[in-house]
C-alpha positions as CSV (number, residue, x, y, z in Angstrom):
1,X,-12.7,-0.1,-18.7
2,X,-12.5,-1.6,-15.1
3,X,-10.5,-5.1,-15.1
4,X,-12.2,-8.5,-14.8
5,X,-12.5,-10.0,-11.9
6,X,-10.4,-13.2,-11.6
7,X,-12.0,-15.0,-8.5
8,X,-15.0,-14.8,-6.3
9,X,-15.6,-15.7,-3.4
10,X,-16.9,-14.5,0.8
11,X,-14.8,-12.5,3.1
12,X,-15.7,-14.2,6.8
13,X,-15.0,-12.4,10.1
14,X,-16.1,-14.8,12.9
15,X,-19.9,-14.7,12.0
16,X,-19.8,-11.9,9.5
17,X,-19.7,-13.3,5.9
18,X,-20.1,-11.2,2.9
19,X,-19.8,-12.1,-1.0
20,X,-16.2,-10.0,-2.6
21,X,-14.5,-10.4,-5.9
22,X,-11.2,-9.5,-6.5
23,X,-9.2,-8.1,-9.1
24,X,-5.1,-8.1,-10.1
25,X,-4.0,-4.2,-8.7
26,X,-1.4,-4.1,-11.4
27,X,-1.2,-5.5,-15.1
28,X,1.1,-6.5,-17.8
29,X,-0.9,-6.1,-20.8
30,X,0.3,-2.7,-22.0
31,X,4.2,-4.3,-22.0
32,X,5.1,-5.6,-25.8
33,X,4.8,-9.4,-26.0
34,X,6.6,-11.6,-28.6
35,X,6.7,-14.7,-30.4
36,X,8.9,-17.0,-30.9
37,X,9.5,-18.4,-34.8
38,X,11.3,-20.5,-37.2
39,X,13.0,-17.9,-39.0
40,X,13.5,-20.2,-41.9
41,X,9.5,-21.0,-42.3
42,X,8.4,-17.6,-40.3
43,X,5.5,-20.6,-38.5
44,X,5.5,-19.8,-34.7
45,X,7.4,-21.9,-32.1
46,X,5.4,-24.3,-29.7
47,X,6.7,-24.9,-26.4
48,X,6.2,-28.9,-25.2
49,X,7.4,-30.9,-22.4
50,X,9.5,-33.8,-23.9
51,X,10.9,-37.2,-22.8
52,X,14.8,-35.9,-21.9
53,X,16.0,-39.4,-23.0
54,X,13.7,-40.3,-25.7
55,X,13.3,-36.9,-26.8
56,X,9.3,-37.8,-27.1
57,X,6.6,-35.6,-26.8
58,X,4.7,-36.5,-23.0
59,X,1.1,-35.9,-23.3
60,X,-0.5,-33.7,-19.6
61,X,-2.6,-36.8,-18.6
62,X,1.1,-38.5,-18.3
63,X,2.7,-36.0,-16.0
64,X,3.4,-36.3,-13.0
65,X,5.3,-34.1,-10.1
66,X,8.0,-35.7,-8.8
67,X,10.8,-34.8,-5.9
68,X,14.2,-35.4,-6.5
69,X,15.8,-37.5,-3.0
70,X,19.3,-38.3,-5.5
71,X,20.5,-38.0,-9.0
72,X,18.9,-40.8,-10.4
73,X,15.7,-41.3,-7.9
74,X,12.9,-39.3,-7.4
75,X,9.5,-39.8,-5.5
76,X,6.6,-39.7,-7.5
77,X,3.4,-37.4,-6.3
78,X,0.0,-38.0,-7.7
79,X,-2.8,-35.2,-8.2
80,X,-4.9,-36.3,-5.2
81,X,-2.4,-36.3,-3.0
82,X,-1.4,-32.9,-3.9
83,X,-5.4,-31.5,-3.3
84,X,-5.2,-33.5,-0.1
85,X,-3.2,-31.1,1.5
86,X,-4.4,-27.8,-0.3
87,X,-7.2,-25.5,1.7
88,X,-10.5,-27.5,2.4
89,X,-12.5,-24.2,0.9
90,X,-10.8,-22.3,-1.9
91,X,-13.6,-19.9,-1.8
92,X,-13.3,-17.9,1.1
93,X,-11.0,-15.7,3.0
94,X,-11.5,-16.3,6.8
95,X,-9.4,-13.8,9.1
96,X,-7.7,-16.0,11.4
97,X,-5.8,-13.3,13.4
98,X,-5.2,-9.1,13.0
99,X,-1.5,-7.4,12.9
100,X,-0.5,-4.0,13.7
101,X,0.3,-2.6,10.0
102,X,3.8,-1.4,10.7
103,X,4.8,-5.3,12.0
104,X,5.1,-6.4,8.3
105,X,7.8,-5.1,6.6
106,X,7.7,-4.1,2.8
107,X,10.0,-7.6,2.2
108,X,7.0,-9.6,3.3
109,X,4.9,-8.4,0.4
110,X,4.6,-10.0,-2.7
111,X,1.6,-9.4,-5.4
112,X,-1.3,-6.9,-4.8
113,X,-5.4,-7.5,-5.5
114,X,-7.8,-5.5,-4.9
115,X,-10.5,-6.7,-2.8
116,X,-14.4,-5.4,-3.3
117,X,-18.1,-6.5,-2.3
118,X,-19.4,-8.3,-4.8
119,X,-23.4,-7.1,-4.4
120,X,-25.2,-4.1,-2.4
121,X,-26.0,-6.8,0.3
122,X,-22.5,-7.2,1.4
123,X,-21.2,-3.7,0.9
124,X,-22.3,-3.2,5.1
125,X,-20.5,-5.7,6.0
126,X,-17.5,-5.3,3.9
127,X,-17.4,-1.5,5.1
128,X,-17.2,-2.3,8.9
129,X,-14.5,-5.3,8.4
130,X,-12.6,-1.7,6.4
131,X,-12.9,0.2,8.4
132,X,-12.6,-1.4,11.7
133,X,-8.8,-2.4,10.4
134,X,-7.9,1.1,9.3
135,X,-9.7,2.9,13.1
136,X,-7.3,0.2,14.6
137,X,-3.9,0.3,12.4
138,X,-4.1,-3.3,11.6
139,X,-4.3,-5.5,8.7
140,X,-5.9,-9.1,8.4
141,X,-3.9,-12.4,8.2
142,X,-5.4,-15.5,6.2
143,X,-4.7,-18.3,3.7
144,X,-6.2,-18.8,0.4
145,X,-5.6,-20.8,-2.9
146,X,-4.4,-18.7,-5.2
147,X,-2.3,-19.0,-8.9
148,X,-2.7,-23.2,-8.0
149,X,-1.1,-22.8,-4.9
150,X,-2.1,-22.0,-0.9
151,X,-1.1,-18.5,0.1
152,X,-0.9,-16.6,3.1
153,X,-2.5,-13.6,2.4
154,X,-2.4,-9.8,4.2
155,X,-5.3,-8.0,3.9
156,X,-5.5,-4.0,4.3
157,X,-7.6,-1.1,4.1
158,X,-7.1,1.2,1.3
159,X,-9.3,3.9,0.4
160,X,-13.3,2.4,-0.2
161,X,-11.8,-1.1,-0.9
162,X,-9.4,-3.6,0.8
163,X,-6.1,-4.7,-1.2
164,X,-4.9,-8.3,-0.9
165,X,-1.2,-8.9,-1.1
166,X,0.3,-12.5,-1.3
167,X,2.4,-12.9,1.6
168,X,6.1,-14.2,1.0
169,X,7.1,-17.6,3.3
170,X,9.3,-17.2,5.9
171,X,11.9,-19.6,3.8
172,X,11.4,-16.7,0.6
173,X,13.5,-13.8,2.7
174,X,16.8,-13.7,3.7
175,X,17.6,-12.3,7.1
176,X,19.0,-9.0,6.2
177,X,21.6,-9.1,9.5
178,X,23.4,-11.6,7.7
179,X,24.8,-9.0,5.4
180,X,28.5,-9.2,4.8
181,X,31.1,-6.6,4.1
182,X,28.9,-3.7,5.3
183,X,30.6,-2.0,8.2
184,X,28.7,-0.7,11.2
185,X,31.0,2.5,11.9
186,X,29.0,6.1,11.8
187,X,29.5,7.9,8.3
188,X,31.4,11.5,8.4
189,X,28.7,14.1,9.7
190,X,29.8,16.9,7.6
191,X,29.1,14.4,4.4
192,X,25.5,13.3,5.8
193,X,25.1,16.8,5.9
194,X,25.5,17.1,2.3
195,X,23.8,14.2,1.2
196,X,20.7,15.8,3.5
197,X,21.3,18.8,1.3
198,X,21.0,16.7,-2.1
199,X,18.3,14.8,-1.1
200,X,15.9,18.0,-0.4
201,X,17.1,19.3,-3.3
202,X,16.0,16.1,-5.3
203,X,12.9,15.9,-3.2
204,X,9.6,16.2,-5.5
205,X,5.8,14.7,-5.7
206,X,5.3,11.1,-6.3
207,X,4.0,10.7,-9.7
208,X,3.8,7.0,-11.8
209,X,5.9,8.8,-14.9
210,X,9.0,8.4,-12.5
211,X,8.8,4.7,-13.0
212,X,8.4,4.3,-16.5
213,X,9.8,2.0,-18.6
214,X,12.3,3.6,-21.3
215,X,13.2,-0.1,-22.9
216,X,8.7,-0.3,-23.0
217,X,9.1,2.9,-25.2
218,X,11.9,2.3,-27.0
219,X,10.5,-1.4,-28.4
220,X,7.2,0.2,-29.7
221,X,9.0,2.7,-31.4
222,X,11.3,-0.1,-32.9
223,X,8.0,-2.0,-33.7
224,X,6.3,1.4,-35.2
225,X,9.0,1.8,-37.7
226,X,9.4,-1.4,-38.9
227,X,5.3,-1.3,-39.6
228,X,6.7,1.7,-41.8
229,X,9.0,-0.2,-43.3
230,X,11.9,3.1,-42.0
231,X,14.5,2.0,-40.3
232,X,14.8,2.6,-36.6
233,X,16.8,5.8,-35.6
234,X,19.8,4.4,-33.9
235,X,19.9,4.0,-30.1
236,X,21.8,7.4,-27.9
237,X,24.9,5.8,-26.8
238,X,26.1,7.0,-23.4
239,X,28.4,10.3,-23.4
240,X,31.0,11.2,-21.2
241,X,29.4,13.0,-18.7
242,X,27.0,9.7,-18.6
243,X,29.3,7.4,-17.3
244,X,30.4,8.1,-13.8
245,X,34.5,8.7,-13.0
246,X,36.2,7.6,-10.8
247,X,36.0,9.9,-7.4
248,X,38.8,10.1,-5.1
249,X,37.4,12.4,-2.3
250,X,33.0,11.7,-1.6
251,X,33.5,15.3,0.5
252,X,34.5,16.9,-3.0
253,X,31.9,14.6,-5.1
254,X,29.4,15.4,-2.7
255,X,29.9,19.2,-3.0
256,X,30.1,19.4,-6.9
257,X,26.7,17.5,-6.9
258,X,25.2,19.8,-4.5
259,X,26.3,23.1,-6.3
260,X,25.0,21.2,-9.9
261,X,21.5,21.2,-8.0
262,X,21.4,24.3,-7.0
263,X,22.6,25.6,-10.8
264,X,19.7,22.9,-12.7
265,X,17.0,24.6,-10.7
266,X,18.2,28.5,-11.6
């Protein structure tokens, strides 16, 4: 079943506007949720923003956001002054400016959405604002509101749609230069060679079943026993050979986990 789409809107290119929807490119919904109860009543726990000194419930037409300026003042904001400085249109995604793709590192990116016409009509334009980015090896810059909140948003080709990743501030990433404690002297070329060795012996197909989650599968089969009413078989615990020793020489660590390669895949 294809996903929902969770906003609609136009994709604008100078004079070229088209209607698009879009669509979260990964979900949550298969991971296992809980709730929080009173283990005395077994009645589920409500979460609710309180008073910290009068220990009062505060009902949402009494909050407000507030900045802190010192420990005991802070400047109030009101609702209307925070739309006054949102996006005048919260409905379309105008490309302000292109970027050659390989400009934007991977630290830049922060949630994918996939991006797609939203009737026959705009499908022509949509295709040549596509395809146009991936003849030329660029992506589109613009801003949008999205999750309550302005965003600056990459958009690039992919396939017979366009995916839409939230772009991270320039206050959000560290400058990775200012890395302490790693040293900038050449490692030993007879151990790169090794490592070169271990790598293409380790070197296989992407497929999604290397990143799945082993806590994920473990929880549902807690969960399916208990619907039994069997108690859970106990958890492996971790054997010798799966926690690491203490190597003196990487040269001789290094050549023991080459040979171990080369003996798994006999």
């Amino acid at each position: 079943m294809a996903p929902r789409s969770f906003w609609k809107g136009y994709l604008r290119l100078s004079l070229v506007t088209c209607r698009v929807a879009m669509t979260p490119a990964t979900t949550t919904n298969k991971k296992v949720r809980f709730n929080t109860i009173n283990r005395a009543t077994g009645n589920r726990v409500e979460s609710r923003y309180v008073d910290e000194t009068t220990g009062k419930p505060v009902k949402e037409q009494d909050q407000r956001k507030a900045y802190p300026i010192a420990d005991d003042r802070m400047i109030v904001l009101e609702d209307e002054e925070l739309e006054a400085v949102a996006l005048e249109s919260t409905r379309t995604i105008d490309i302000d400016s292109f970027i050659p793709r390989d400009d934007i590192g991977w630290i830049w990116l922060d949630t994918a959405h996939y991006l797609t016409p939203d009737d026959k009509i705009a499908e022509e334009a949509f295709s040549v604002i596509r395809d146009a980015m991936a003849a030329t090896g660029t992506v589109g810059i613009a801003r949008l509101v999205l999750y309550r909140r302005e965003r600056a948003v990459m958009l690039e080709p992919r396939d017979k749609g366009i995916v839409v990743w939230t772009l991270r501030y320039g206050d959000e990433v560290r400058d990775g230069e200012q890395l302490s404690g790693i040293e900038s002297s050449k490692p030993d070329p007879k151990a790169l060679k090794l490592i070169t060795k271990l790598i293409d012996e380790r070197t296989q197909d992407w497929s999604p079943a290397l990143v799945e989650d082993p806590v994920q599968k473990r929880l549902k089969q807690i969960i399916a026993a208990k619907k039994r009413k069997q108690k859970p078989a106990p958890a492996k615990k971790p054997t010798k050979s799966d926690t690491p020793d203490n190597v003196v020489s990487i040269m001789d660590a290094l050549r023991r986990s080459v040979e171990n390669e080369k003996k798994n895949q006999r």
